[in-house]
Structures are given as structure tokens and as C-alpha cells.
C-alpha positions, 0 to 999 in steps of 0.5 A: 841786726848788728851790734846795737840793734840797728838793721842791716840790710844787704841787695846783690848789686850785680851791674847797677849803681845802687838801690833807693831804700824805702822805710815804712815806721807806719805812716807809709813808706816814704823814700829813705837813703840810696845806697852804693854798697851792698850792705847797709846799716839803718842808723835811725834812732832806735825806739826808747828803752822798753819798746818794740817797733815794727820798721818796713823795708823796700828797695829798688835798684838804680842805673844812670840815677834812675829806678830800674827794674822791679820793687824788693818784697817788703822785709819787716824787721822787729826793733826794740829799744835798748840802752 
């Protein structure tokens, strides 16, 4: 997490362009954003004042705008709403 309460996610990049991250807030993981850095903030509104979420993760790595390679473990992250 950073300040603010938004995750932060972090891939190796090594020789690809980017990664596609995927995001399960309970309905099943569903395509999200594509990242070209290394780091990246899940700017998402965050829950209301009080409630605590669980938001899932995946990624894949992409070359030549295409997936490659092979899914990330998921990482569950605990949110809470805050002012």
C-alpha cells in the first residue's frame, strides 16, 4: 500500500514491454489496466469510510502487444475505506 491506501503493485520487467493486470473485487477477474512501468498504483475508488474489501490481482507480461509467458500467483490485498 501507499499513502492513501491504494495498492501498489511491482513486475520485474526484464526485456518485455509491459504487463496486463488483472482485478477480481468478486465478480471474477476481469481485464483491468496495462502497465509499461514496474510499478503501479491501483487508483480505484477506494470502499467507503468503515469497510474493509478484499481486491485480487494477476498479471501477465506482454511482448509485441501480445500476452506471453505464463499468469503471476494471485495477490490478495485487504483495502479499507478511509477518509
Amino acid at each position: 500500500m501507499i499513502g492513501g491506501g491504494h495498492p501498489q503493485l511491482h513486475c520485474t520487467m526484464g526485456s518485455y514491454e509491459g504487463y496486463e493486470i488483472w482485478k477480481d473485487i468478486g465478480a471474477g477477474f476481469m481485464r483491468y489496466d496495462v502497465s509499461s512501468s514496474p510499478n503501479y498504483v491501483d487508483m480505484a475508488t477506494l470502499p467507503a469510510v468503515g469497510t474493509n474489501v478484499i481486491w485480487n490481482y494477476k498479471v501477465i507480461y506482454r511482448y509485441k502487444n501480445l500476452q506471453i509467458g505464463n499468469w503471476s500467483v494471485i495477490v490478495s490485498i485487504a483495502v479499507s475505506g478511509s477518509l
